[in-house]
N, C-alpha and C positions, 0 to 999 in steps of 0.2 A: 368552390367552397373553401371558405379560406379556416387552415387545420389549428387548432389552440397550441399556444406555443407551452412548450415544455421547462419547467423551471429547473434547473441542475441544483439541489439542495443539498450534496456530496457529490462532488468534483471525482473524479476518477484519475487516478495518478498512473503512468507508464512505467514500465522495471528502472529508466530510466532518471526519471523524477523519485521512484523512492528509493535507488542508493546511494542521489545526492541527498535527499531529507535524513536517510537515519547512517549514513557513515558507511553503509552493508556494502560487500559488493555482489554481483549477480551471486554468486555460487552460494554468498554466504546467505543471503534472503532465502532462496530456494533452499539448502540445506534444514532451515528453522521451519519453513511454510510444513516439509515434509514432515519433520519432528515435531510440529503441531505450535512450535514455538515463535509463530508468524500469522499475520491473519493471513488467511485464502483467496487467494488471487479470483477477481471474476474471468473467463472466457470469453470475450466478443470476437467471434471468427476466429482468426490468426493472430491477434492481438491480445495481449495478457495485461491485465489493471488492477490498480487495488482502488478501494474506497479510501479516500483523504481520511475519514473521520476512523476507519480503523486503523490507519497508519500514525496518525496523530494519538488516540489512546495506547497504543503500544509504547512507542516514544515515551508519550506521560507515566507509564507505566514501569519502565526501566529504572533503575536504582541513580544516585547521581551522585558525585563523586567518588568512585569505586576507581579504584586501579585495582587494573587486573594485572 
């Protein structure tokens, strides 16, 4: 019996795909995730991901031209 395929309609990103997307590096993602100022990683096994679409409204969500 042949199974329905599954559409991916948010892409799930690796720690390493989101701290080439937002500039972070490991520590600093996870510092924010903890402090609540990151969205929440999903769990699959041993594997850690975020959702594109919450990484992309965080991004959008950030201030733009700021120096810090």
């Amino acid at each position: 019996m042949k199974r329905p395929s599954a559409e991916v309609s948010d892409p799930l990103l690796r720690q390493q795909s989101v701290s080439i997307k937002t500039t972070l590096s490991r520590t600093e993602i996870y510092r924010r995730v903890k402090r609540g100022d990151f969205p929440q990683p999903i769990r699959l096994g041993r594997t850690i991901a975020w959702k594109t679409s919450e990484v992309d409204a965080w991004i959008d969500a950030q201030p733009r031209g700021v120096a810090k």
